[in-house]
Residue frames as qw, qx, qy, qz and C-alpha x, y, z in Angstrom:
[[0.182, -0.467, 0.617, 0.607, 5.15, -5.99, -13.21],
 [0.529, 0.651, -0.190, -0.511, 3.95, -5.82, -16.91],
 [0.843, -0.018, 0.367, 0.394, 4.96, -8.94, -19.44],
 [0.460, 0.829, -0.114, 0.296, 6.01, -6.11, -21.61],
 [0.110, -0.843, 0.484, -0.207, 8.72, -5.54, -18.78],
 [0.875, -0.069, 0.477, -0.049, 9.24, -9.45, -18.20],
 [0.897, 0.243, 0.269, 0.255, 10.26, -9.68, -21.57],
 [0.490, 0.751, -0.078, 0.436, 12.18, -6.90, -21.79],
 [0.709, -0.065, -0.490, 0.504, 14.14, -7.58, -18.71],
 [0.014, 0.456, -0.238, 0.857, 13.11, -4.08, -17.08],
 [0.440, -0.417, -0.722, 0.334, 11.79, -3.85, -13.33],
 [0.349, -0.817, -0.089, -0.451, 9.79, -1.03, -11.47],
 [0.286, 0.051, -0.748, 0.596, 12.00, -0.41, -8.25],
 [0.442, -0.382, -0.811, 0.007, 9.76, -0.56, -5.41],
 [0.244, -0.718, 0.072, -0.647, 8.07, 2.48, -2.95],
 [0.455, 0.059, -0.880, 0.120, 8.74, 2.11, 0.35],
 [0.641, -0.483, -0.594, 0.050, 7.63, 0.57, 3.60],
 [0.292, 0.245, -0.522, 0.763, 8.88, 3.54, 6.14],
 [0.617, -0.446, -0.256, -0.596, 5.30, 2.92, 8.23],
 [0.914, -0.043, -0.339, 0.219, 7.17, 0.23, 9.89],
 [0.335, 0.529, -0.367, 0.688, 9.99, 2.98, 11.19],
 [0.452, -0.587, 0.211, -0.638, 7.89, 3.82, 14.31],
 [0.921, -0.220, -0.299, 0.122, 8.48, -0.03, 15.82],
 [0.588, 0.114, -0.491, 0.633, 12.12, 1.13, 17.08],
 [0.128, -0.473, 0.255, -0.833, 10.50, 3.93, 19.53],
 [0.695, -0.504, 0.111, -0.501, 8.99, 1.14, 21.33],
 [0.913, 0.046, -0.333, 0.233, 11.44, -1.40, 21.33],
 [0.271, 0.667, -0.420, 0.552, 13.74, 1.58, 22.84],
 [0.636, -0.572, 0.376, -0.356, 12.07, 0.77, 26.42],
 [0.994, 0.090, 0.051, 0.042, 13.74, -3.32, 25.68],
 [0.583, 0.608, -0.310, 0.442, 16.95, -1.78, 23.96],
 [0.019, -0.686, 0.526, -0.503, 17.53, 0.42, 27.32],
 [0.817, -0.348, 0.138, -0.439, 16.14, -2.11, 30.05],
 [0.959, -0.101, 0.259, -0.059, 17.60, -5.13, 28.83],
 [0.778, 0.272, 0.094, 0.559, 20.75, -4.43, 26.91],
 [0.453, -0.583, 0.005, 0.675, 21.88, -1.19, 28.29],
 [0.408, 0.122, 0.412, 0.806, 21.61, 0.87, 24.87],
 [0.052, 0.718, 0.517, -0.464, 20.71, 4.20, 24.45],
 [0.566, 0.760, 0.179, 0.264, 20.38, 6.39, 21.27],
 [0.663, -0.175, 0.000, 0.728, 23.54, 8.16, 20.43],
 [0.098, 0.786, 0.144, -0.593, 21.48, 11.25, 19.66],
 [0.230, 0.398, -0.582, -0.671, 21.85, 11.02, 15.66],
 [0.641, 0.330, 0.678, 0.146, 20.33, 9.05, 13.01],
 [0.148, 0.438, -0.379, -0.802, 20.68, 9.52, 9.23],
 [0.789, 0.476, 0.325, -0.211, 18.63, 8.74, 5.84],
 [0.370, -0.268, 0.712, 0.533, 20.81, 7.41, 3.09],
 [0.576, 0.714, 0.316, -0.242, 19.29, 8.13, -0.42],
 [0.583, 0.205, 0.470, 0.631, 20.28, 7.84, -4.35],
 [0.224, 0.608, 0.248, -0.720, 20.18, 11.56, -5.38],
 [0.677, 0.506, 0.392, 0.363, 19.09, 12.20, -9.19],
 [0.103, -0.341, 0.000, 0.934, 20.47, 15.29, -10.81],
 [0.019, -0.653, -0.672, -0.350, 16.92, 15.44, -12.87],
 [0.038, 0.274, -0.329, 0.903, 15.24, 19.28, -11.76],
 [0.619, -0.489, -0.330, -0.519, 12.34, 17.63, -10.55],
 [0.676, -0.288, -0.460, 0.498, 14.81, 15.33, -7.93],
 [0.406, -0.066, -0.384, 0.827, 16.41, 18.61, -7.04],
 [0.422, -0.378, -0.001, -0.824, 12.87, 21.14, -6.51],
 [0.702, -0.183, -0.655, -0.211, 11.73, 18.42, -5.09],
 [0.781, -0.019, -0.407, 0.473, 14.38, 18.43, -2.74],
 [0.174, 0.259, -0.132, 0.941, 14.08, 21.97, -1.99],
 [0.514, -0.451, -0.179, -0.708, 10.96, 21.38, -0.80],
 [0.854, -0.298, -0.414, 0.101, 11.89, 18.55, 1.29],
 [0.688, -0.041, -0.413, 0.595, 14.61, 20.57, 2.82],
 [0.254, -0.418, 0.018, -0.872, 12.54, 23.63, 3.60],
 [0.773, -0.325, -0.376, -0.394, 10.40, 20.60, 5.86],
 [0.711, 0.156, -0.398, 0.558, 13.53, 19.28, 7.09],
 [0.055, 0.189, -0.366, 0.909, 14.87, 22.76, 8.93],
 [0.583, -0.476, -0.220, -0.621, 10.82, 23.06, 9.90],
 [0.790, -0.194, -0.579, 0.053, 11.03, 19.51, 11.22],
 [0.512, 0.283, -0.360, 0.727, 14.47, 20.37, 12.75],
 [0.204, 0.285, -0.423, 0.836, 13.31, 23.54, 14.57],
 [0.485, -0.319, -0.303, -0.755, 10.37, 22.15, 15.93],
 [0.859, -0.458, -0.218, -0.074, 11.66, 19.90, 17.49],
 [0.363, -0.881, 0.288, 0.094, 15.08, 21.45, 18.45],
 [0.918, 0.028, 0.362, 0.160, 17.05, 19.27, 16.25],
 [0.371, -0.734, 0.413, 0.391, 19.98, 19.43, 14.16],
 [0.815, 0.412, 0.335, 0.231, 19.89, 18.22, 10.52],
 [0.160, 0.721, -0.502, -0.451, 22.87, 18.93, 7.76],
 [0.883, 0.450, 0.086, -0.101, 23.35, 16.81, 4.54],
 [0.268, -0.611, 0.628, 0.400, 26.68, 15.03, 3.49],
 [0.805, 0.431, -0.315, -0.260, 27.69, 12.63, 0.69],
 [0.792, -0.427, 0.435, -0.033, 29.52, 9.76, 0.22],
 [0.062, 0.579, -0.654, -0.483, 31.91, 7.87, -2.17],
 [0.180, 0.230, 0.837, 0.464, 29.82, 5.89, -3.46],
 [0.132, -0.302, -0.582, -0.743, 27.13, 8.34, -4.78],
 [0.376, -0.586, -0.706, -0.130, 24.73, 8.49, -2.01],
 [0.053, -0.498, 0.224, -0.836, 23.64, 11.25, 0.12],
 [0.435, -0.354, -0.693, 0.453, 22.99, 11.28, 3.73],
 [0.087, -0.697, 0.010, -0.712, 20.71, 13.51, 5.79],
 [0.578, -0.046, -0.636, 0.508, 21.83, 13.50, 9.42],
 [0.550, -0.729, -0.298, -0.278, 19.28, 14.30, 12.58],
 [0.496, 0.034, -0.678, 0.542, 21.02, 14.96, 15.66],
 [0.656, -0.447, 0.020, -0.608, 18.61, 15.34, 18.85],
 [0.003, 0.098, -0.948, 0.303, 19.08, 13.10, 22.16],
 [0.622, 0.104, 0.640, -0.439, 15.10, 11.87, 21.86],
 [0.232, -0.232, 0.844, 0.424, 14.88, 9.02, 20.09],
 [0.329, 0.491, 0.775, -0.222, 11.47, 9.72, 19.12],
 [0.295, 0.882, 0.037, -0.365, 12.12, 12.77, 17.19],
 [0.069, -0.499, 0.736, 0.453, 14.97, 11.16, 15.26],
 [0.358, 0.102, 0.898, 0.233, 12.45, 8.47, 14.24],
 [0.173, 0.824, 0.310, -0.442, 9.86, 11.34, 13.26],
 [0.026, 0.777, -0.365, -0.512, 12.27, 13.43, 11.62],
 [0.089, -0.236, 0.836, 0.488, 13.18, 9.95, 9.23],
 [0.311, 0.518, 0.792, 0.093, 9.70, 9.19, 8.33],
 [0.306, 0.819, 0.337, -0.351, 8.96, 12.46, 7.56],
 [0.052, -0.614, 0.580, 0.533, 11.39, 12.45, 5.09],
 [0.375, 0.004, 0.911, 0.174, 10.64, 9.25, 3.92],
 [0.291, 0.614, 0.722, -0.130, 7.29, 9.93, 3.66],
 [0.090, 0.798, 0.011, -0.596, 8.01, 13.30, 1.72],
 [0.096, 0.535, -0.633, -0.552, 10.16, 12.17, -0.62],
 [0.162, 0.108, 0.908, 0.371, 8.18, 9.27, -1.84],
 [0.223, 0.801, 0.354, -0.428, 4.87, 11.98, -2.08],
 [0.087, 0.802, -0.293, -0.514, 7.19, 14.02, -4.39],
 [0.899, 0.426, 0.045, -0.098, 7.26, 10.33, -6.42],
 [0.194, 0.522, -0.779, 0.287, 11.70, 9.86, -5.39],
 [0.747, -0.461, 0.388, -0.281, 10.42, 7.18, -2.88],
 [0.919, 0.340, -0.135, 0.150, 12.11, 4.59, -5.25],
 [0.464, 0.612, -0.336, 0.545, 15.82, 6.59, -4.16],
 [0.767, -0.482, -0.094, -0.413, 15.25, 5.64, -1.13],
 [0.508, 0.235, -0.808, 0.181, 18.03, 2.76, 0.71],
 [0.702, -0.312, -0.576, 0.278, 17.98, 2.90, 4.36],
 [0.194, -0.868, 0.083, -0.450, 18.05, 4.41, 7.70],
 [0.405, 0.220, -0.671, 0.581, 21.31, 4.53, 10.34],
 [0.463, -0.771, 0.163, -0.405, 20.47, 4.71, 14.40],
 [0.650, 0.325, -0.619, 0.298, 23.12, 4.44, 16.08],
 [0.716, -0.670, -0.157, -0.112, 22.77, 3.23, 19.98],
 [0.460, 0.485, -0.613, 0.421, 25.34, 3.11, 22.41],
 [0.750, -0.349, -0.002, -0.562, 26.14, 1.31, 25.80],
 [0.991, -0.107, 0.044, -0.066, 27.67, -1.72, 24.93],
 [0.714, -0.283, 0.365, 0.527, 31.47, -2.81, 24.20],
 [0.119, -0.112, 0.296, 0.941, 31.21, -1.39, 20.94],
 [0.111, 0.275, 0.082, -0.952, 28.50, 0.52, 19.12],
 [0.430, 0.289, 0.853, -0.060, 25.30, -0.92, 17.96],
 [0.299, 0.191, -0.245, -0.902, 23.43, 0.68, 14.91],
 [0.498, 0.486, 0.677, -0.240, 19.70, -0.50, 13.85],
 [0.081, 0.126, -0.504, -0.851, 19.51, 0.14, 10.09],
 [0.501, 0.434, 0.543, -0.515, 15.99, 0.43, 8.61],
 [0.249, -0.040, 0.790, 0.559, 15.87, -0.82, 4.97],
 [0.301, 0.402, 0.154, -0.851, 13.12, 0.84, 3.08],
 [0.453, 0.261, -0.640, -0.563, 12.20, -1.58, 0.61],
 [0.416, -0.110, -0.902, 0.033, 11.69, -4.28, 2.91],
 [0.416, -0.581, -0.173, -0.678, 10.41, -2.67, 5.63],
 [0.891, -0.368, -0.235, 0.124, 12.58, -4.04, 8.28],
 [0.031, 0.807, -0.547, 0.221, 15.85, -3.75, 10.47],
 [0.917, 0.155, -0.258, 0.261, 18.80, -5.27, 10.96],
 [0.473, -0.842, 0.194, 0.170, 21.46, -4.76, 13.81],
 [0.650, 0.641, -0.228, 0.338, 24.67, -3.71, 12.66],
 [0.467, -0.870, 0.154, 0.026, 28.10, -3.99, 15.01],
 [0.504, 0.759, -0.290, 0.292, 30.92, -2.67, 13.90],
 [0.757, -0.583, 0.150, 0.254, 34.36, -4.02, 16.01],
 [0.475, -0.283, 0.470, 0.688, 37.13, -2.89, 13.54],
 [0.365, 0.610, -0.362, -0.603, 37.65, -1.85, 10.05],
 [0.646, 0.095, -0.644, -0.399, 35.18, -4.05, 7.60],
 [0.390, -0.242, -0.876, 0.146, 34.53, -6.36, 10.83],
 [0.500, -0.384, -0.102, -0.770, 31.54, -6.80, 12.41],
 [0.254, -0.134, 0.871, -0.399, 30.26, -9.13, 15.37],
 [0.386, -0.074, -0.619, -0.680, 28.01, -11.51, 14.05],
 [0.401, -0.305, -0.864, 0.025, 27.38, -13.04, 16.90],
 [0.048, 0.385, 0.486, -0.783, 26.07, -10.05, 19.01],
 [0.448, 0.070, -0.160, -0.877, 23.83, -8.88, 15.78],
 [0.477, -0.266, -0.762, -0.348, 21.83, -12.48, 15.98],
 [0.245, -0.402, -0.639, 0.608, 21.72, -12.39, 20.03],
 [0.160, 0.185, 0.202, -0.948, 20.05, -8.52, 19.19],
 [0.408, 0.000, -0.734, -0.542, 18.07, -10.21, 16.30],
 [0.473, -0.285, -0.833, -0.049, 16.56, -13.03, 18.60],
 [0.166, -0.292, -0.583, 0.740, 15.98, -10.52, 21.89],
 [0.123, 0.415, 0.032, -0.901, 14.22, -7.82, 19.55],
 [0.154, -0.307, -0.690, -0.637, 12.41, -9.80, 16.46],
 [0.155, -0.584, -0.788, 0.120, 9.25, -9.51, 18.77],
 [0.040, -0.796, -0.329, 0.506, 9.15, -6.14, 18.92],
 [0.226, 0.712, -0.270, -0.608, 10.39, -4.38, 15.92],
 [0.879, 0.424, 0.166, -0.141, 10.04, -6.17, 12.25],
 [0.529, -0.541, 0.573, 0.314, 13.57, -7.89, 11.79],
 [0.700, 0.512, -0.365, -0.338, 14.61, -8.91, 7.94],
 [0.951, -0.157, 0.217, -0.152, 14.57, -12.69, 8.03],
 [0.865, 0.382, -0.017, 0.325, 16.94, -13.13, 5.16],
 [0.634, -0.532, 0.201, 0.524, 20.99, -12.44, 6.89],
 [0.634, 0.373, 0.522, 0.430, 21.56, -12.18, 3.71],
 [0.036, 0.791, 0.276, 0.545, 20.26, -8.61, 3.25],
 [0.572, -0.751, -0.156, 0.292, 22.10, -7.57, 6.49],
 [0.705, 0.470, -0.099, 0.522, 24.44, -5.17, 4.78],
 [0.542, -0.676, -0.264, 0.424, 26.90, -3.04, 6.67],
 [0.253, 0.884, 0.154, 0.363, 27.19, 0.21, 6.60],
 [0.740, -0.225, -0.194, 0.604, 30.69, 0.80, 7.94],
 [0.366, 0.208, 0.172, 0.891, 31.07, 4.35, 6.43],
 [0.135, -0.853, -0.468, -0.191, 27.69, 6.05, 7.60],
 [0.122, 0.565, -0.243, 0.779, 28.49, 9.63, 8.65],
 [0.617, -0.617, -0.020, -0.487, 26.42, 8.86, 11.87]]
């Protein structure tokens, strides 16, 4: 960051970290082994769209990769929104290697095309346990965070530290709780 942006209170958002994504395809042997979860055959990317026509050629090119991606590996991909403003592209495929594939290669597309900044977070959602377990993958930090949803707006905090403390060794956990946000509404 620039002191020209220092003093004028502006900030460069950050590119991210989705190099880091491939950690959950080996943690998956831990996930099933030792906690009984197995992918629920979906995952989605969550992303600010612009209406700029560079966001949306951009975007045409990313979704011409996508359907590639998709029928290459037999997968399923369609695009929703949300109410707050964010768009969702949603993999479905039971191997949990091609759902992490399919989100990096998005990732990694759209921050080539110079959108990596619009970026938020990826959903996988496992299942297995009492109630449903999601790993979210936070592109700015370059980490996950377990996410378990037991009601409307409640979550179990104490099963996401118990996943936290079983799994930081294998997959790059985000230290600060703080940044553990839940994504109650994900289409996945």
């Amino acid at each position: 960051m620039a002191l020209r942006d220092v003093l004028f209170g502006r900030k460069k958002l950050s590119e991210p970290r989705e190099d880091r994504l491939f950690a959950l395809t080996t943690a998956a042997v831990t996930l099933q082994t030792e906690l009984g979860l197995v992918t629920a055959g979906a995952a989605a990317v969550a992303f600010k769209p612009q209406s700029s026509g560079e966001f949306r050629s951009a975007f045409d090119d990313v979704d011409k990769l996508m359907d590639a991606v998709a029928q290459q590996c037999g997968s399923e991909v369609e695009r929703k929104s949300d109410e707050f403003g964010f768009d969702w592209i949603i993999v479905r495929d039971p191997d949990l290697e091609d759902l992490v594939a399919t989100a990096h290669t998005l990732a990694s597309e759209l921050t080539a095309q110079g959108f990596g900044s619009q970026l938020l977070a990826s959903a996988f959602p496992f299942k297995g346990g009492e109630h449903p377990v999601y790993w979210i993958y936070g592109f700015k930090r370059g980490a996950f965070w377990p996410f378990v949803p037991v009601g409307k707006d409640q979550r179990d905090n104490a099963t996401e530290l118990e996943l936290k403390a079983k799994l930081e060794k294998e997959l790059p956990v985000e230290p600060d709780l703080t940044r553990w946000f839940a994504l109650f509404d994900a289409p996945v």
